[in-house]
BAMAR-790237 format. One record per atom (N, C-alpha, C): residue in three letters; x, y, z. Coordinates in steps of 0.05 Angstrom, whole numbers, padded with zeros to 5 digits, always signed. Layout:
BAMAR-790237
alaXYZ...
//
This chain:
BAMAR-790237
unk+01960+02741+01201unk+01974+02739+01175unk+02003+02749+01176unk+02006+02756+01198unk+02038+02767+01208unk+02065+02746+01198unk+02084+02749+01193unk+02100+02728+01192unk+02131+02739+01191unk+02142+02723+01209unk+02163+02743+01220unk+02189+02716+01218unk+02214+02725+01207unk+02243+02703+01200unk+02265+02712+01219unk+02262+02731+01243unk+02281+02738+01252unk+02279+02745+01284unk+02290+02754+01301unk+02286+02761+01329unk+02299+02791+01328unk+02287+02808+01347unk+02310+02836+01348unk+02296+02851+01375unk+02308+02861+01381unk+02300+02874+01419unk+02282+02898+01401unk+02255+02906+01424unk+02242+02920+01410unk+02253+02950+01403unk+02273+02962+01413unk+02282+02984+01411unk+02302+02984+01377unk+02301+02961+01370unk+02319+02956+01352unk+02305+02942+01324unk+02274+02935+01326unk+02258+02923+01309unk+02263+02927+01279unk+02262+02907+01270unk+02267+02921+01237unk+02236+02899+01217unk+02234+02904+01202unk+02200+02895+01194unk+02212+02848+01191unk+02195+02846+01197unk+02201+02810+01194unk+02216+02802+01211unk+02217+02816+01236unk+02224+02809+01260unk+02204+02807+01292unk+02204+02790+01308unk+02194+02794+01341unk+02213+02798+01352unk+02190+02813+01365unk+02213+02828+01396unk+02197+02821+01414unk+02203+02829+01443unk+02181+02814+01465unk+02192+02849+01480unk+02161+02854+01496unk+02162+02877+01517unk+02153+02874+01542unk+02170+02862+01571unk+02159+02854+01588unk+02167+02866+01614unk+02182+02892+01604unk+02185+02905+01625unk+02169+02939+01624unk+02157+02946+01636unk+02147+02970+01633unk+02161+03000+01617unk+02184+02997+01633unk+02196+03016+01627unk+02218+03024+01599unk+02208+02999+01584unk+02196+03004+01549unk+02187+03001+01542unk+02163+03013+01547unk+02130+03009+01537unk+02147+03028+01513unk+02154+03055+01514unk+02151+03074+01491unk+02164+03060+01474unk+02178+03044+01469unk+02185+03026+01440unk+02170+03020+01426unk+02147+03018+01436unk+02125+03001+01421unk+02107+03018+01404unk+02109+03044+01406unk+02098+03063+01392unk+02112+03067+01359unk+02142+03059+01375unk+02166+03064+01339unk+02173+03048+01327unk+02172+03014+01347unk+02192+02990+01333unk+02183+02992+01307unk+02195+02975+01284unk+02182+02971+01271unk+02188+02936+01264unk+02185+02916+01286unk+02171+02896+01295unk+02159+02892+01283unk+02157+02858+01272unk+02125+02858+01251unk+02104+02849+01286unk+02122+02829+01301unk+02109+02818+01329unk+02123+02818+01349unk+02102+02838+01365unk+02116+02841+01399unk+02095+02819+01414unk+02109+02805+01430unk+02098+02788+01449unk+02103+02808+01476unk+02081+02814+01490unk+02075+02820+01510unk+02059+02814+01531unk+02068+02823+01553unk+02055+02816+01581unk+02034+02823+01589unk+02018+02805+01596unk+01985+02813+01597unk+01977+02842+01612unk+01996+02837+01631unk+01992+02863+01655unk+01988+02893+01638unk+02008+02886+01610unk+02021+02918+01603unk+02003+02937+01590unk+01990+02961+01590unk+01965+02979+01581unk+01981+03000+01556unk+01967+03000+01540unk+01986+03027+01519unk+01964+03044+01526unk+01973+03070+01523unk+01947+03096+01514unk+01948+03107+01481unk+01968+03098+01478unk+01961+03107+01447unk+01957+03083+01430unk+01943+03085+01399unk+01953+03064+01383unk+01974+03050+01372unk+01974+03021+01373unk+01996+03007+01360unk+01992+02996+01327unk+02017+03003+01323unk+02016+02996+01290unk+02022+02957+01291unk+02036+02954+01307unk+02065+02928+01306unk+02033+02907+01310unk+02039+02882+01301unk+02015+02862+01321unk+02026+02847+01348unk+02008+02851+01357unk+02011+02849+01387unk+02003+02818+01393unk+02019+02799+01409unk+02008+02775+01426unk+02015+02773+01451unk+01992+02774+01469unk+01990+02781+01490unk+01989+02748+01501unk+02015+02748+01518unk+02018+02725+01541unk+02032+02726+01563unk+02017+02711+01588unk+02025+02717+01605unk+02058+02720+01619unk+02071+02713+01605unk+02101+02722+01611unk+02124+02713+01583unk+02118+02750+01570unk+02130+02754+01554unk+02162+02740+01547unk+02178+02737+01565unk+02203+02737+01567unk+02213+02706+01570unk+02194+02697+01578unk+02189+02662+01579unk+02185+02651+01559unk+02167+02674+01542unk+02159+02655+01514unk+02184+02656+01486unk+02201+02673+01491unk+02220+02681+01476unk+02246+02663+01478unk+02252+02665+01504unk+02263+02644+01515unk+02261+02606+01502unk+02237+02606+01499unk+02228+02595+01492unk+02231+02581+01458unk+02213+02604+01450unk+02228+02605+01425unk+02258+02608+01406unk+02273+02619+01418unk+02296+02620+01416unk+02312+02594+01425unk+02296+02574+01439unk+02308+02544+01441unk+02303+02533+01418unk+02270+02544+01409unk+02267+02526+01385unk+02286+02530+01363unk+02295+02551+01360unk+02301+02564+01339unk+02329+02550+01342unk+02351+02545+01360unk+02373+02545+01365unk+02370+02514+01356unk+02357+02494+01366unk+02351+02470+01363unk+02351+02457+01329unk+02338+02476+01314unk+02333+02482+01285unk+02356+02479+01274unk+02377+02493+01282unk+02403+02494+01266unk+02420+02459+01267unk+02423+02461+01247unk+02449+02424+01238unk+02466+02432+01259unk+02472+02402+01275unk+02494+02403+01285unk+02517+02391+01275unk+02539+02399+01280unk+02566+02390+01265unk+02563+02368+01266unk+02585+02348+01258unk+02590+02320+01256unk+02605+02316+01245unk+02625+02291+01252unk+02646+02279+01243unk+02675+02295+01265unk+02701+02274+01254unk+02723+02281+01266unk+02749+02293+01248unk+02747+02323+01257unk+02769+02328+01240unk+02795+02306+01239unk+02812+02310+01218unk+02833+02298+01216unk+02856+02299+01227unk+02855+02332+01240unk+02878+02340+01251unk+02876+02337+01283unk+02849+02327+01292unk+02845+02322+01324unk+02859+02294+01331unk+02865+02301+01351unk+02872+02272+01365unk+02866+02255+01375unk+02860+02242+01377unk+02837+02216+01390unk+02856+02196+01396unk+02868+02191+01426unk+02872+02155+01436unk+02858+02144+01421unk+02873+02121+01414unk+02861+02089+01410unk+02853+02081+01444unk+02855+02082+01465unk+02842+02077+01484unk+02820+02094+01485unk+02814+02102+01476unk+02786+02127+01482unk+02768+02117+01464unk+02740+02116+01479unk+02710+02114+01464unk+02703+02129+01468unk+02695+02136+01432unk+02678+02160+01420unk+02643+02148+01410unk+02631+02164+01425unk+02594+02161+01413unk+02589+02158+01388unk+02561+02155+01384unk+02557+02160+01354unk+02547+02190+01346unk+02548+02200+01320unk+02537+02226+01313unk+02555+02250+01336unk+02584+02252+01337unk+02592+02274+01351unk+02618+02290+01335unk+02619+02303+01336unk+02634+02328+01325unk+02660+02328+01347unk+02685+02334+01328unk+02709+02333+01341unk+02729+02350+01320unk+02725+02379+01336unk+02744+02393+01323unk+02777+02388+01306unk+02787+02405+01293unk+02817+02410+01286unk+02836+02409+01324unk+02857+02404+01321unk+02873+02399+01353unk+02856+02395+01377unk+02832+02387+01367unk+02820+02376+01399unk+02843+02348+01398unk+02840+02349+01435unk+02851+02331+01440unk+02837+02304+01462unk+02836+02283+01458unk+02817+02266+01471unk+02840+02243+01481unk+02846+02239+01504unk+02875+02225+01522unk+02855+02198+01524unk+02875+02183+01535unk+02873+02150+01535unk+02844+02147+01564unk+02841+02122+01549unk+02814+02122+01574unk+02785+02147+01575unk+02787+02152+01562unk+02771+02178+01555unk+02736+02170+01548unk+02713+02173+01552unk+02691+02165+01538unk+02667+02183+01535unk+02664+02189+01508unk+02659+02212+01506unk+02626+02203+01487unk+02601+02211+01502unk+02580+02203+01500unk+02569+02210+01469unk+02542+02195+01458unk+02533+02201+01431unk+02529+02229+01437unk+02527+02242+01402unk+02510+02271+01393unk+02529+02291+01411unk+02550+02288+01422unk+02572+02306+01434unk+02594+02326+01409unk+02597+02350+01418unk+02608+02372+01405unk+02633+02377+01414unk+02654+02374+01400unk+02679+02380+01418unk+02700+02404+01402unk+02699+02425+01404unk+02715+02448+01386unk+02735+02441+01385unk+02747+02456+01368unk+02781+02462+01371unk+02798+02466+01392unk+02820+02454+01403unk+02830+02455+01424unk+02825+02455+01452unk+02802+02441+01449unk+02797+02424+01474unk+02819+02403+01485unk+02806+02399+01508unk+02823+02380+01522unk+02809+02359+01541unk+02808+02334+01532unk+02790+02322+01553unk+02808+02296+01566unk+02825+02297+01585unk+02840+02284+01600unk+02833+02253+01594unk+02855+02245+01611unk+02868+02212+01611unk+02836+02205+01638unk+02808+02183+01623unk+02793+02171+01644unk+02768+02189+01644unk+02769+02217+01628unk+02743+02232+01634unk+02726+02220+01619unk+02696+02225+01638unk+02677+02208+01622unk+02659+02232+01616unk+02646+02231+01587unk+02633+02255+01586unk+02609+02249+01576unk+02585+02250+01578unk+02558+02244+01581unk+02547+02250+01548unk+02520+02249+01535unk+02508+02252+01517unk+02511+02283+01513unk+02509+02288+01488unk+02495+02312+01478unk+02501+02338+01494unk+02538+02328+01498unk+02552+02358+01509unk+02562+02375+01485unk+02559+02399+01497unk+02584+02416+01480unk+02611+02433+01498unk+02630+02423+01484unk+02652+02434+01493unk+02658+02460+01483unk+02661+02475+01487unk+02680+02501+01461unk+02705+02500+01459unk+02718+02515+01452unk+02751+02510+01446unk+02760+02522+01474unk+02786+02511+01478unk+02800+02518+01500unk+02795+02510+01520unk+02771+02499+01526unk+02767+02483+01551unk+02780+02458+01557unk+02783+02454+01580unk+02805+02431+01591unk+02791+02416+01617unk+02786+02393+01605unk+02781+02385+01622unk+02797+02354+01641unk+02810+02359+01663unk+02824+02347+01675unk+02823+02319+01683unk+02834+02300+01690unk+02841+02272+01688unk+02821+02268+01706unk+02802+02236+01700unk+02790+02225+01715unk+02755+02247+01719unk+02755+02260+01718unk+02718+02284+01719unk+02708+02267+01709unk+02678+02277+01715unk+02656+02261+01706unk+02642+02286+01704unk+02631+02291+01667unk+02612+02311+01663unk+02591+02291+01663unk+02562+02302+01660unk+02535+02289+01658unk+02531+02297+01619unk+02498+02296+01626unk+02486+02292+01606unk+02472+02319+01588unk+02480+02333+01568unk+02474+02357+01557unk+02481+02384+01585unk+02511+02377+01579unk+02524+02402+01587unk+02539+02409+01569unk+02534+02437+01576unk+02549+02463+01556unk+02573+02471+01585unk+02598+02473+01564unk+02622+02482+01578unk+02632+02501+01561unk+02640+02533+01566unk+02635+02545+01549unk+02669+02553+01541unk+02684+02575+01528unk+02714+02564+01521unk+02730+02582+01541unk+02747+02562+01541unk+02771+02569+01561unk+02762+02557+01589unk+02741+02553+01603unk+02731+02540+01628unk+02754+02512+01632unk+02755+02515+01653unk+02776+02490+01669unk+02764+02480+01684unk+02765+02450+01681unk+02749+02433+01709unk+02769+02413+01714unk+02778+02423+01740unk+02784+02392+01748unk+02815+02397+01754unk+02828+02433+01753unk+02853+02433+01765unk+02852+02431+01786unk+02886+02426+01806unk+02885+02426+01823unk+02870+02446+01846unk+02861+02437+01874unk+02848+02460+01892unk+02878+02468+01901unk+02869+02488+01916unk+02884+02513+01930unk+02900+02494+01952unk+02913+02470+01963unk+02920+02465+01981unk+02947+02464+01992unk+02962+02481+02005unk+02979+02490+02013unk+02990+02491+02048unk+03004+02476+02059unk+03007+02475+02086unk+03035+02482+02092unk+03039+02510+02109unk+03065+02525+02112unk+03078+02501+02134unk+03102+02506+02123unk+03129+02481+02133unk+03147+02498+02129unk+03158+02512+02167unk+03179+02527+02158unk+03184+02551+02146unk+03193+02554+02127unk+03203+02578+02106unk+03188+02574+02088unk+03179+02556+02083unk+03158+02537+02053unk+03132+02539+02053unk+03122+02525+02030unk+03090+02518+02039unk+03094+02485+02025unk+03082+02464+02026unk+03085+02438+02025unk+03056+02439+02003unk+03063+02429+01982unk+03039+02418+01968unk+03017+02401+01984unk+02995+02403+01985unk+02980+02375+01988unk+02970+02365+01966unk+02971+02344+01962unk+02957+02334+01930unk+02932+02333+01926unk+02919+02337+01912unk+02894+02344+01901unk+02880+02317+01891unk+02874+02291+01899unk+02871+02267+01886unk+02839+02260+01877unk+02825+02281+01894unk+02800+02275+01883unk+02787+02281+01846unk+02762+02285+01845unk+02753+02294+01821unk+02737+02318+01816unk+02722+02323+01800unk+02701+02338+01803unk+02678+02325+01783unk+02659+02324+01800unk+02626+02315+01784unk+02615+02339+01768unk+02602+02338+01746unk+02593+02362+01737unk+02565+02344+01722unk+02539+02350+01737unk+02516+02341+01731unk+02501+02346+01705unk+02476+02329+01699unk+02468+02334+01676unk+02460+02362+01679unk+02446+02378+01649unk+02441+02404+01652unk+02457+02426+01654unk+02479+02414+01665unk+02503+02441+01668unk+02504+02459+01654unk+02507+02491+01644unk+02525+02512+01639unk+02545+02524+01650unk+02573+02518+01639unk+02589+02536+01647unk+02594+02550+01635unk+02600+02576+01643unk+02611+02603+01629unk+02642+02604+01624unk+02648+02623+01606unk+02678+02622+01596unk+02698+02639+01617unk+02729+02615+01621unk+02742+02622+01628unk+02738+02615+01665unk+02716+02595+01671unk+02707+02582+01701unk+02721+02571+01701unk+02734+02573+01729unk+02743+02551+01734unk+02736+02531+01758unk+02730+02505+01758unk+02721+02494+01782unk+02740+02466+01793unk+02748+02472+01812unk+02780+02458+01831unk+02772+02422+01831unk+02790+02412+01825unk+02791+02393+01838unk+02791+02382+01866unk+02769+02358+01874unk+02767+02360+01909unk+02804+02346+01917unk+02803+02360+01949unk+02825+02336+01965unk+02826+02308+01951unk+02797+02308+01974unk+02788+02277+01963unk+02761+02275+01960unk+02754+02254+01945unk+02724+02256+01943unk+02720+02267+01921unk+02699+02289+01912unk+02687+02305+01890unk+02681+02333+01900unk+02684+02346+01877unk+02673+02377+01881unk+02650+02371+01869unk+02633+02376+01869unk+02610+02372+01861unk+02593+02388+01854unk+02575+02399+01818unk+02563+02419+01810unk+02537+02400+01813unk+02514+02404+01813unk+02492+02395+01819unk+02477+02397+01788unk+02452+02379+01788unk+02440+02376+01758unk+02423+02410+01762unk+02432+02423+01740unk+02414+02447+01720unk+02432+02466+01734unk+02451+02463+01742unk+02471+02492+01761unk+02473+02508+01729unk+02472+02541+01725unk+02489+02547+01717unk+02510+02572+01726unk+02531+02577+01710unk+02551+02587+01729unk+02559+02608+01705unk+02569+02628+01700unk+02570+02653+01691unk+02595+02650+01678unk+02610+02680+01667unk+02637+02678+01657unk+02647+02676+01687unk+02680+02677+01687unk+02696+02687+01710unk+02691+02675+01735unk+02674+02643+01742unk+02673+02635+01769unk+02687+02626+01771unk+02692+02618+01802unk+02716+02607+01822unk+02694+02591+01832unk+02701+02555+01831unk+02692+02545+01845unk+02716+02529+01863unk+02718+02528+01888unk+02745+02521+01901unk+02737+02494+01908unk+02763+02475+01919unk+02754+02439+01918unk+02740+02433+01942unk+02721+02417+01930unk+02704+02404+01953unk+02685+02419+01961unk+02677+02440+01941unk+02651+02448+01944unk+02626+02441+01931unk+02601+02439+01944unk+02585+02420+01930unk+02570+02444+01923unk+02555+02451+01909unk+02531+02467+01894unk+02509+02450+01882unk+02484+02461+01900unk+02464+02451+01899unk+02447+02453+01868unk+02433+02440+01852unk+02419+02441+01833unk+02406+02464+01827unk+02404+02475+01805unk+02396+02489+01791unk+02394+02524+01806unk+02412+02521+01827unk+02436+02546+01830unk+02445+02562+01811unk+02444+02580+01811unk+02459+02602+01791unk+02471+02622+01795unk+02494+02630+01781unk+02520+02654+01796unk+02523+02661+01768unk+02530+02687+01774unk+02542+02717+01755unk+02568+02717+01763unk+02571+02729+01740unk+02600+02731+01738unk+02620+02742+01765unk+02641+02731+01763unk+02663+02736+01788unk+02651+02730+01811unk+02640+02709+01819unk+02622+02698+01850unk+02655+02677+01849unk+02654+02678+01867unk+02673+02659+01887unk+02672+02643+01906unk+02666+02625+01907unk+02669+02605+01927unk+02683+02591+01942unk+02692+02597+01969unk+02716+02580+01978unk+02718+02555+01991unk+02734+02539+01998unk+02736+02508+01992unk+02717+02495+02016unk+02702+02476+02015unk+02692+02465+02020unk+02664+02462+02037unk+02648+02495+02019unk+02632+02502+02021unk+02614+02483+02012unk+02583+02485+02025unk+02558+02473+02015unk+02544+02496+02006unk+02527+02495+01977unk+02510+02512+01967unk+02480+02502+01957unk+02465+02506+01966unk+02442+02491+01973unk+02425+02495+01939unk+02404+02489+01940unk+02386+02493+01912unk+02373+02517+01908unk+02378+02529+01883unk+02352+02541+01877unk+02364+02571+01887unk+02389+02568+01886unk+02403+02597+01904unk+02406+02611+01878unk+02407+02641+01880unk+02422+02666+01862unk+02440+02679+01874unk+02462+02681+01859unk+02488+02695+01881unk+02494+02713+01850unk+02489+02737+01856unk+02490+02764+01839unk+02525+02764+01832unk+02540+02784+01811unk+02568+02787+01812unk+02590+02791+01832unk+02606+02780+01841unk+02624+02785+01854unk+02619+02777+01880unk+02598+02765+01888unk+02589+02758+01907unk+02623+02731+01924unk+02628+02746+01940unk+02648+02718+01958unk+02631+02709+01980unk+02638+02681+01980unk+02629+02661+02003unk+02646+02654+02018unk+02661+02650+02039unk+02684+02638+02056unk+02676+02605+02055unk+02692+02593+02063unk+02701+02562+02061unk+02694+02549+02083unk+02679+02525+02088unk+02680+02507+02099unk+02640+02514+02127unk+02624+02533+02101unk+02608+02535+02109unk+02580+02528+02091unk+02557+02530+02107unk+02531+02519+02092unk+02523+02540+02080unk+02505+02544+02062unk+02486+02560+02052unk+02459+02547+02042unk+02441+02551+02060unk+02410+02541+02046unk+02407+02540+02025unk+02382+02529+02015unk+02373+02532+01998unk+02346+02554+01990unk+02342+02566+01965unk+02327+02585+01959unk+02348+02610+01974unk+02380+02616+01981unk+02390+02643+01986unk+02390+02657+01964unk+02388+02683+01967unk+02389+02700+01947unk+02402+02723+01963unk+02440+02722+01943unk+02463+02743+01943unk+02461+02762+01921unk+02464+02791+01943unk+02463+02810+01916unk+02497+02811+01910unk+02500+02826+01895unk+02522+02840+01879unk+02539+02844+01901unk+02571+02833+01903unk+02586+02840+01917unk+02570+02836+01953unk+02571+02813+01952unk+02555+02804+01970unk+02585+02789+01991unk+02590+02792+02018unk+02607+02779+02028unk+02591+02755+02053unk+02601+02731+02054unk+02595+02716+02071unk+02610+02693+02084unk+02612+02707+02109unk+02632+02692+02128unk+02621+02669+02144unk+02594+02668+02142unk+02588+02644+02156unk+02561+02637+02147unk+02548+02614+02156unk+02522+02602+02147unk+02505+02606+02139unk+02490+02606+02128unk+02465+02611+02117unk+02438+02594+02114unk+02419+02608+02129unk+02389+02585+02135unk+02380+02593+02096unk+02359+02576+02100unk+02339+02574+02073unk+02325+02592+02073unk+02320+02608+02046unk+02297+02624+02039unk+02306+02655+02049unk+02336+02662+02050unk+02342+02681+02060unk+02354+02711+02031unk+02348+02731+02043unk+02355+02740+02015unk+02378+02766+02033
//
């Protein structure tokens, strides 16, 4: 008969709210929240009585997760085009998508149905941008990219500036031009303020379900394998391979022009100067 309108961490419970407890070492929350429902992990034992009601499943933190999609899903999404955005007459716009105040959408541009585009975006001259993205404000995304299908790019993230390429001449360094693109697969998250390089040539390439944290560096012509994931300030240098299914903890650097398996797992401030087999932690 429980019935609960809100979510709140259990240390923080207030009555008509769930909280979920799936780590041991706050079991004692569960004695004070005042939680109307904790979802918890089958494993977990109390010794005293609980007031809160309890639903016991096998992974607490999954089901919240969970629910908190439903919940997110629930909410209207925007729609329509402000007046003050800009939109080419060469550019195709979807049906049902949202287009902020000073967003800006350049010539050749095609920007998929049920798509979200904030305020002061930027989606270059040729980018093609898939279904049921969201942009946030300040993101820029550069001439010619190809995002996929329900990606989140979060604000201020850059895709698609130039890579790092520089060849000393002399007293100088000589531009090299940057002519490729960058692919960014269905599934994507990027975090705010990423930035990921444009290739030489060819594509940099994010893989379908990657996601990527605040503060990454992805350098050009590196490919990242599917449903990969990096914390904040990981670095990647140019023309690295990053295999599937990897975790690379904060601050973690990789050097350039090497492999990394699939299933690696980088801790925190992790350095790597050369290769990496599969399944390595």
């Amino acid at each position: 008969n429980a019935t609960v309108n809100t979510f709140a961490k259990i240390e923080e419970g207030v009555e008509g709210a769930i909280s979920f407890l799936s780590n041991e070492k706050y079991t004692h929350y569960i004695y004070s929240t005042k939680s109307t429902i904790v979802l918890v992990d089958e494993h977990i034992k109390f010794d005293k009585p609980v007031s809160t009601t309890l639903i016991r499943v096998a992974n607490a933190r999954d089901c919240v997760a969970r629910l908190l999609q439903m919940y997110e899903a629930s909410k209207p999404k925007k729609q329509g085009i402000d007046s003050q955005a800009f939109i080419s007459p060469k550019a195709k716009i979807g049906n049902n998508c949202y287009i902020g105040a000073f967003a800006y959408i350049a010539d050749g541009a095609e920007i998929g149905d049920g798509c979200q585009i904030y305020p002061h975006a930027v989606v270059g001259d040729n980018v093609a941008v898939g279904k049921d993205c969201i942009i946030y404000p300040n993101t820029t995304i550069y001439h010619d990219c190809k995002i996929g299908n329900r990606v989140i790019l979060h604000a201020g993230c850059v895709i698609g500036a130039d890579g790092f390429g520089f060849a000393p001449n002399g007293d100088q360094y000589d531009k090299i031009p940057q002519i490729g693109i960058v692919t960014v697969e269905d599934d994507v998250e990027i975090g705010a303020n990423t930035c990921i390089d444009r290739s030489t040539m060819g594509s940099t390439i994010i893989g379908k379900g990657v996601k990527l944290d605040n503060l990454v560096q992805i350098a050009h012509n590196v490919e990242v394998g599917e449903n990969t994931v990096m914390s904040a300030q990981v670095g990647i240098a140019g023309s690295t391979k990053v295999g599937q299914w990897c975790m690379f903890g904060g601050q973690v650097g990789v050097a350039g022009h090497i492999t990394i398996g699939n299933k690696v797992f980088l801790g925190a401030q992790s350095g790597v100067p050369s290769s990496l087999k599969d399944d390595q932690m």
